[in-house]
C-alpha positions as CSV (number, residue, x, y, z in Angstrom):
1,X,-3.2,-11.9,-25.1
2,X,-0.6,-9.9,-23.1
3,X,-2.3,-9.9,-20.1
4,X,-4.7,-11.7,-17.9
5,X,-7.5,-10.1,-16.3
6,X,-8.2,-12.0,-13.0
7,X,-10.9,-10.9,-10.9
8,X,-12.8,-7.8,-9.1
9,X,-14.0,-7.4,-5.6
10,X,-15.2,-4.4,-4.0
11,X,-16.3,-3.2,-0.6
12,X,-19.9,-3.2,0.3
13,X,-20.0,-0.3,1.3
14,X,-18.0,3.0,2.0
15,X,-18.0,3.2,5.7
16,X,-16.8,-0.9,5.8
17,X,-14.6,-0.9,9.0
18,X,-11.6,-2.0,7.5
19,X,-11.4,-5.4,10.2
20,X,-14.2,-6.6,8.1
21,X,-12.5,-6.2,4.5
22,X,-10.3,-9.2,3.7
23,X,-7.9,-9.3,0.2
24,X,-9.6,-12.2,-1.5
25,X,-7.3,-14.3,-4.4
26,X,-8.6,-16.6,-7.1
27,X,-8.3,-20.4,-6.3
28,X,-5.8,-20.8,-9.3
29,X,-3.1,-18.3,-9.6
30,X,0.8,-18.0,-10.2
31,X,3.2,-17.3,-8.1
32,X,3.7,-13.4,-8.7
33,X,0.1,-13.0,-7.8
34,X,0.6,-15.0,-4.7
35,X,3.3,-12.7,-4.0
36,X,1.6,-9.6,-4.3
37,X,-2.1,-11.1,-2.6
38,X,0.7,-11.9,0.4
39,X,2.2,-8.6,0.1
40,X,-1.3,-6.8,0.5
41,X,-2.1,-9.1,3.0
42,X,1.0,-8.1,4.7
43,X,-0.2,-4.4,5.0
44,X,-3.1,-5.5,7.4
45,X,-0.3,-6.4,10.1
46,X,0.8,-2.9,10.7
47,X,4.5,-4.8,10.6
48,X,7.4,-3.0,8.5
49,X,8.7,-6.7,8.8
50,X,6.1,-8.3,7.1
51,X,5.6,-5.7,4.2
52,X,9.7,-5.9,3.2
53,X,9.4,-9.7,3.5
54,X,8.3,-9.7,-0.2
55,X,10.7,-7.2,-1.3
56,X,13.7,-8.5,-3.1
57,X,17.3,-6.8,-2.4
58,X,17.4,-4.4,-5.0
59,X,13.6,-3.2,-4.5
60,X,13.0,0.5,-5.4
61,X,9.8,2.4,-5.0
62,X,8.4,5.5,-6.2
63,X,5.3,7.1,-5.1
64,X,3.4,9.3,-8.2
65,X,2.3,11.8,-9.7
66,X,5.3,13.4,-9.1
67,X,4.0,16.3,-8.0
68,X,3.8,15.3,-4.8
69,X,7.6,15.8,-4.5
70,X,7.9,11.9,-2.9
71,X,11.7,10.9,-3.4
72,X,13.0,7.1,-5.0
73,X,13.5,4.8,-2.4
74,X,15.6,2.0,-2.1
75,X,14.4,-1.0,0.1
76,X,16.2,0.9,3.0
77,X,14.4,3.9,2.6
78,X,10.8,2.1,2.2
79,X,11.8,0.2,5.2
80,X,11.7,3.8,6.9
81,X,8.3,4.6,5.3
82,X,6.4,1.4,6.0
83,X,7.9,1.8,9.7
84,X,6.2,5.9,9.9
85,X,3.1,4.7,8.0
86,X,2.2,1.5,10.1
87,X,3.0,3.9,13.1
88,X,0.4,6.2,12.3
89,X,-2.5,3.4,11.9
90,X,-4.6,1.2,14.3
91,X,-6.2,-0.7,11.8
92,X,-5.5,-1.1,7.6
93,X,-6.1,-2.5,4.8
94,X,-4.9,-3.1,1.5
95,X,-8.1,-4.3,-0.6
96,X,-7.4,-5.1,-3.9
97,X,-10.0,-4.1,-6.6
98,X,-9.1,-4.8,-9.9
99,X,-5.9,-7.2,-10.6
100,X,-4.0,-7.4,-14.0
101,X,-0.8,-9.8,-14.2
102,X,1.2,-9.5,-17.6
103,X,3.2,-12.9,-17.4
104,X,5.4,-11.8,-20.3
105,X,6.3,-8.5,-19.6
106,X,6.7,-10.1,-15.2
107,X,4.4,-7.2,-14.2
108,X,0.8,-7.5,-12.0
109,X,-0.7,-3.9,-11.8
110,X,-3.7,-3.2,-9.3
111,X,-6.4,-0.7,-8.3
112,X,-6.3,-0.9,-4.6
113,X,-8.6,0.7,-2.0
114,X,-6.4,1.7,1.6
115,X,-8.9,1.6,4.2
116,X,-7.6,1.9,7.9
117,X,-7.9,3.7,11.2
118,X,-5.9,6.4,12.6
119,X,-4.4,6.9,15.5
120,X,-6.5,10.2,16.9
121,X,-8.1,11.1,13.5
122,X,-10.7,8.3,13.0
123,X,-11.4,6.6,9.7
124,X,-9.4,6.8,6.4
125,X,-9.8,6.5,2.8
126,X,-7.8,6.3,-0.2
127,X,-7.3,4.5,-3.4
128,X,-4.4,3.7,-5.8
129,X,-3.2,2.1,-8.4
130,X,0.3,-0.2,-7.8
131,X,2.6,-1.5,-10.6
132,X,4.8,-4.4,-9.8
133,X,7.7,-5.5,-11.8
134,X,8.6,-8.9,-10.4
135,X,12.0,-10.8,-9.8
136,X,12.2,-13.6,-12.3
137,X,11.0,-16.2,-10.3
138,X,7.6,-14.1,-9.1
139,X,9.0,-14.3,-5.3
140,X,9.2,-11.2,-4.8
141,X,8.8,-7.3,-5.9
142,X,12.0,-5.8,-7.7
143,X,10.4,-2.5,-8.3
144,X,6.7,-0.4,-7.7
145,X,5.2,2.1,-8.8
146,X,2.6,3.9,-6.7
147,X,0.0,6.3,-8.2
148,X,-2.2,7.8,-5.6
149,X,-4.9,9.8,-5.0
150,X,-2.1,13.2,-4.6
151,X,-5.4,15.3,-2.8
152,X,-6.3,12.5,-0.3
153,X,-2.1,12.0,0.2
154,X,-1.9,15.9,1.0
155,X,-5.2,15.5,3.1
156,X,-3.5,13.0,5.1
157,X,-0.1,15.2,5.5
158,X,-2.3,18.1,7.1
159,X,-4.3,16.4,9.1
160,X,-0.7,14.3,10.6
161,X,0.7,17.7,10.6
162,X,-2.0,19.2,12.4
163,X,-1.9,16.7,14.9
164,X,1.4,17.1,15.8
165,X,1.0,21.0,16.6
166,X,-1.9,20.0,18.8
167,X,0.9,17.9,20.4
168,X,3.2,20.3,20.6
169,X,1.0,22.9,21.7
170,X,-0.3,20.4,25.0
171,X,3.1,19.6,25.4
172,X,3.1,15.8,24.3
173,X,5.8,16.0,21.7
174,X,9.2,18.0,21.0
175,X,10.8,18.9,17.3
């Protein structure tokens, strides 16, 4: 078998606050899928700190479908992103759903449901799923691939973007 199919957990129900979801791991698991359980873990501190501390050197991430227009990033560049996403949050959560790790090929893959608070817009939904190449030793992410929900991403952008005119408009923020 290529892969290894490891467990499902799902919310109870759709309107969970997200302080009551918690990323739950098997007992028994290798060290990539410690890696990634810590990195989704990580997402619930709202710290661009925590999130690159399981990013190796040469980590690269690309958001898809690529119709969304979302550029490559290096780990520089995702350091920028996790810093305006964890800005725009009060609460989050990374809650994985369905986990697949393919020790031979280094690679875990995962559904994941993003449930948080916004600053100002209230409760948010969205779902993806994340593929993970892994540095040799399963420390840490080389490289991931992000498939998400591209009407719920553009959601997002308008309502941000429409906050920020109201801001503008009361005076509360300049271009």
């Amino acid at each position: 078998m290529l892969g290894q199919y490891l467990f499902q957990t799902t919310s109870s129900s759709s309107s969970s606050s997200s302080s009551s979801i918690q990323a739950t791991s098997p007992q028994s698991q290798s060290k990539r899928l410690n890696t990634i359980y810590a990195f989704f873990e990580s997402y619930s501190l709202l710290s661009p700190e925590a999130l690159l501390s399981r990013l190796s050197p040469t980590f690269t991430h690309k958001v898809l479908p690529s119709s969304l227009d979302m550029p490559l990033r290096d780990r520089s560049a995702f350091a920028g992103h996790a810093k305006g996403i964890t800005s725009i949050f009060q609460s989050f959560a990374m809650v994985p759903q369905v986990v697949f790790e393919d020790p031979i090929k280094n690679v875990v893959v995962a559904h994941c449901k993003m449930v948080g608070e916004l600053h100002g817009l209230g409760h948010w939904e969205n779902e993806c799923m994340i593929w993970c190449k892994m540095a040799q030793d399963g420390g840490s992410i080389v490289e991931m691939r992000e498939f998400v929900d591209s009407a719920r991403a553009r959601l997002l952008k308008e309502k941000l973007m429409g906050m920020m005119e109201e801001r503008r408009a009361e005076g509360l923020m300049h271009d």
